[in-house]
Every structure is written in structure tokens, then in C-alpha cells.
N, CA, C and O of each residue as an XYZ file, in Angstrom:
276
protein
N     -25.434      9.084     -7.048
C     -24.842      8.763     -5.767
C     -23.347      9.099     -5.817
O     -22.696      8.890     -6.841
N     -22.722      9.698     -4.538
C     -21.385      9.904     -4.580
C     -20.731      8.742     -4.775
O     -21.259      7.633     -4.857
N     -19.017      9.116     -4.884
C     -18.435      7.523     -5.079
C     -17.814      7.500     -3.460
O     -17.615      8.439     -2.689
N     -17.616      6.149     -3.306
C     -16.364      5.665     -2.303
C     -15.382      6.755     -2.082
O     -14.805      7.421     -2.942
N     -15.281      6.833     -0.741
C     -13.778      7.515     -0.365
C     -13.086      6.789      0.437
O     -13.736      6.083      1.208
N     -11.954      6.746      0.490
C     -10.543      6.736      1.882
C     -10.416      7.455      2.888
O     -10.590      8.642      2.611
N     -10.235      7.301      3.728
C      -9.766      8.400      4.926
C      -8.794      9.227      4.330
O      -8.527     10.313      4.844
N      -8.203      8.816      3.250
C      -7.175     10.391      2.881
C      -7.716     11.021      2.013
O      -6.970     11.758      1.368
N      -9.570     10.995      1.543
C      -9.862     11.731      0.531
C      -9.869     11.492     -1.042
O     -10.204     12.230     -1.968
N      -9.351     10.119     -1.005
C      -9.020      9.285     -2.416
C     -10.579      8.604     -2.672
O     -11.200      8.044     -1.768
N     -11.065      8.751     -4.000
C     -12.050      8.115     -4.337
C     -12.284      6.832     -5.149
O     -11.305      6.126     -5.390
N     -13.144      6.577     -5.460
C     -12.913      4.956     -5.937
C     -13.751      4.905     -7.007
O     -14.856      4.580     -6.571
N     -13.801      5.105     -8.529
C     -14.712      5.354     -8.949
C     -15.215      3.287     -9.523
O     -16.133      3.065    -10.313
N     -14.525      2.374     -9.008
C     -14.768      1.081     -9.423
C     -14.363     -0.019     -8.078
O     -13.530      0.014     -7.173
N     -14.917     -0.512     -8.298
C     -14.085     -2.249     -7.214
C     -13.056     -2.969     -8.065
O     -13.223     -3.495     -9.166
N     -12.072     -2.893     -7.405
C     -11.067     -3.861     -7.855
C     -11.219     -5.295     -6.883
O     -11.013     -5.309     -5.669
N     -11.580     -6.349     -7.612
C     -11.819     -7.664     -6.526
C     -11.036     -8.435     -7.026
O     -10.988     -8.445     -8.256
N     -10.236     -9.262     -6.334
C      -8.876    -10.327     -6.641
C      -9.840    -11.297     -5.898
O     -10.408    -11.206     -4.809
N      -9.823    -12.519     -7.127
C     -10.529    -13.774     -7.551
C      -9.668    -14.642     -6.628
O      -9.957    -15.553     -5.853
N      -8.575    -14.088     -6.951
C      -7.150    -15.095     -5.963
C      -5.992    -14.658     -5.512
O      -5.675    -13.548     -5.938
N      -5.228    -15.191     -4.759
C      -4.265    -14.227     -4.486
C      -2.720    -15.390     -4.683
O      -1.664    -15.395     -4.051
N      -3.260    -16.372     -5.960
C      -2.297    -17.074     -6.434
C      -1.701    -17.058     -7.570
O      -1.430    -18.071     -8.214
N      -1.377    -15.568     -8.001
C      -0.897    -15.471     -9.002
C       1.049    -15.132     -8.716
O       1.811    -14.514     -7.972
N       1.044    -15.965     -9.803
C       2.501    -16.291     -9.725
C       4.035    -15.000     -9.695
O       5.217    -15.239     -9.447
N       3.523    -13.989     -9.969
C       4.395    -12.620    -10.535
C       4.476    -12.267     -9.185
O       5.668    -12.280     -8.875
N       3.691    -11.922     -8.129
C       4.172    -11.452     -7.068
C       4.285    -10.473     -7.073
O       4.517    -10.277     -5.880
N       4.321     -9.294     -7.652
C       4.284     -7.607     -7.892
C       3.431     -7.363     -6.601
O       2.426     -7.750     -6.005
N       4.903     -6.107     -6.529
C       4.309     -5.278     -5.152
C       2.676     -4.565     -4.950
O       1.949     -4.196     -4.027
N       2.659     -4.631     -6.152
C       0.740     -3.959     -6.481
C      -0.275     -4.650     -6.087
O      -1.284     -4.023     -5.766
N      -0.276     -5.915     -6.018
C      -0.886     -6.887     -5.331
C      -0.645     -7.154     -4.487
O      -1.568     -7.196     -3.674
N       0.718     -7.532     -4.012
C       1.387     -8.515     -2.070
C       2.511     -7.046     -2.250
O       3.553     -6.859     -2.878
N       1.518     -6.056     -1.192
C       2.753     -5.733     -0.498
C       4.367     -5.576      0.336
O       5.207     -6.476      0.367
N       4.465     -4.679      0.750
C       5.546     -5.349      1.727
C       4.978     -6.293      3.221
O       3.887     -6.081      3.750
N       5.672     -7.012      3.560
C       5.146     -7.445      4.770
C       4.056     -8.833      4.271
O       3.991     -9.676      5.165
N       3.634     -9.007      3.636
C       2.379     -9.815      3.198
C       3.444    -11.601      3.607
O       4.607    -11.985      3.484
N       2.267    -12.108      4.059
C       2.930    -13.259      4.401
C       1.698    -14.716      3.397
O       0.698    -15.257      3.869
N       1.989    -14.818      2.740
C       1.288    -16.268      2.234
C       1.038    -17.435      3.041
O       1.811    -17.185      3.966
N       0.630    -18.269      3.270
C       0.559    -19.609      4.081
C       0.882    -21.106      2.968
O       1.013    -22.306      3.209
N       0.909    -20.435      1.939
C       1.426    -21.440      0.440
C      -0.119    -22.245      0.002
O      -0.153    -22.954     -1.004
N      -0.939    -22.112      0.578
C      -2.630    -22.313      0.317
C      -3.356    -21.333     -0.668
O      -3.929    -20.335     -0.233
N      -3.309    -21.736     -2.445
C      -4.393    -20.595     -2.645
C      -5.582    -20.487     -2.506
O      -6.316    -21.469     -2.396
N      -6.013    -19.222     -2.483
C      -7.678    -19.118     -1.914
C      -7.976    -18.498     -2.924
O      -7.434    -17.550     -3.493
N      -9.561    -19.522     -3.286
C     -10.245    -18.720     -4.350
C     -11.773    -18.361     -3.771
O     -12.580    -19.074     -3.174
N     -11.834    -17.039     -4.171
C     -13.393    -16.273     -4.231
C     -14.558    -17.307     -4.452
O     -14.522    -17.579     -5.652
N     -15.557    -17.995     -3.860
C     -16.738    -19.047     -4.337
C     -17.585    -17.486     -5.277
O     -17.473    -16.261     -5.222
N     -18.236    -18.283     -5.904
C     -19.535    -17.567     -6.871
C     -20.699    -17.042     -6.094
O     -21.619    -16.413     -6.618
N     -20.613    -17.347     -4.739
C     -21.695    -16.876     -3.730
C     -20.973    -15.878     -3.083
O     -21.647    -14.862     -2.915
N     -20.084    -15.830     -2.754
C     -19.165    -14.579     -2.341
C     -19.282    -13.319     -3.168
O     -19.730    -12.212     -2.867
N     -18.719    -13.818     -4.376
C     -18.814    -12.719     -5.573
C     -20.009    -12.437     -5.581
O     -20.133    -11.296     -5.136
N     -21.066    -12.918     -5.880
C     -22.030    -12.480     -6.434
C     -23.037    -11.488     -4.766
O     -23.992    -10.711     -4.764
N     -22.311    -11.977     -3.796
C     -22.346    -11.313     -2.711
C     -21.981     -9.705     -2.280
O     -22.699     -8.893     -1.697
N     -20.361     -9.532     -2.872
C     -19.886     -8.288     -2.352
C     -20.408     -7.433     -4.105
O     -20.471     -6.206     -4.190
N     -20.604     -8.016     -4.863
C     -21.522     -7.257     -6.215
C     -22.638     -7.038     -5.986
O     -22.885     -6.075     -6.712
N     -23.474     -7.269     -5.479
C     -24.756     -6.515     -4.483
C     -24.508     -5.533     -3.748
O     -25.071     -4.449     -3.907
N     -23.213     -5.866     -2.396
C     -23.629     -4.924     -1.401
C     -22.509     -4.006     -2.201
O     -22.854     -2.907     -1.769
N     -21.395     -3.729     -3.083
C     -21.275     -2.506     -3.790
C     -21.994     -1.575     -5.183
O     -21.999     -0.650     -5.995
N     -22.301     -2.251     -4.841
C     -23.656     -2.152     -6.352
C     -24.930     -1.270     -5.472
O     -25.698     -0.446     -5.969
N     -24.890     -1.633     -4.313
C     -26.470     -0.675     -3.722
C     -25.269      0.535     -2.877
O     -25.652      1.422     -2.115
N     -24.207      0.350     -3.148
C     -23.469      1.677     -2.940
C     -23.330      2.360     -3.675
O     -22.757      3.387     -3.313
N     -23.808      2.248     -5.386
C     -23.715      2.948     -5.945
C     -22.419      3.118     -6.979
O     -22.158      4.203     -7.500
N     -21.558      1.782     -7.234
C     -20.532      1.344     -7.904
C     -21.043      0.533     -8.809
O     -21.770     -0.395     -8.455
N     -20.762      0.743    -10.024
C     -21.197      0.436    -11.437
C     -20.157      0.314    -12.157
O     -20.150      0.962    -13.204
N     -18.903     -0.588    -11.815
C     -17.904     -0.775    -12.583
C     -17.180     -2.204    -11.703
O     -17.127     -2.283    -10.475
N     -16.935     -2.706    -12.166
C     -15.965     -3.829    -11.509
C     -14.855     -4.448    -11.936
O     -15.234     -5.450    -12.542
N     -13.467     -4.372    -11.944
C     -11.949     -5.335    -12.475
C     -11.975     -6.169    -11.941
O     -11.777     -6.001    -10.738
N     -12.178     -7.343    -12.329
C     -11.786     -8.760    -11.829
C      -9.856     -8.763    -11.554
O      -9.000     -8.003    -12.009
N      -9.787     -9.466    -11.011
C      -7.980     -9.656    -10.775
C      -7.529    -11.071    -10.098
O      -8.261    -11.917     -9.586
N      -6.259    -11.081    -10.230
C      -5.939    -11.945     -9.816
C      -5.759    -13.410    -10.644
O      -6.451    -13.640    -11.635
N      -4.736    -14.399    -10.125
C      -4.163    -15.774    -11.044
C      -3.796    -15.789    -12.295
O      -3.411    -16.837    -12.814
């Protein structure tokens, strides 16, 4: 199966999924510019995950980076 693309032609050969978006460093690689927090962290439930790992998994993605906290 092909991999993932972007509208600019960029491919994806893995999922990068952030568990949380309460990690303390703040690097632009994670929270862009503009990104606004509400000071609430949110974490991924195990039914979620194990959710979007199905529906990229029957896309044909066989790699996954956990991230995040």
C-alpha cells in the first residue's frame, strides 16, 4: 500500500501521536507559533489510542512514535 501524503506532496512513512500536549519544554516542534493552551492538560484515553491505531493501521501505516509529556 502507498504511504500518506500532504497536499504539498510530503509523505508520511509513520504516525507521530502526542499522548499529551503537557510537556513542559514548549519547543516550537510541538506548539507552534500562535498555539494558545487553556492551562488544562489533555491526555489521549486507551480507547482513543487504540482507536486512531486501527483506523491508520488499515491505511496501511506500520510504524508509530509515541510523543509528548
Amino acid at each position: 500500500m502507498s504511504q500518506l501524503t500532504d497536499g504539498f506532496g510530503r509523505s508520511f512513512p509513520y504516525l507521530r501521536l502526542s499522548l499529551t500536549e503537557a510537556c513542559n519544554f514548549r519547543c516550537s516542534y510541538c506548539l507552534p507559533d500562535g498555539y494558545q493552551a487553556d492551562g488544562r492538560p489533555r491526555f489521549l484515553q486507551v480507547d482513543e489510542i487504540a482507536r486512531l491505531v486501527r483506523a491508520f493501521a488499515a491505511l496501511g501505516m506500520s510504524k508509530i512514535r509515541l510523543t509528548g509529556g
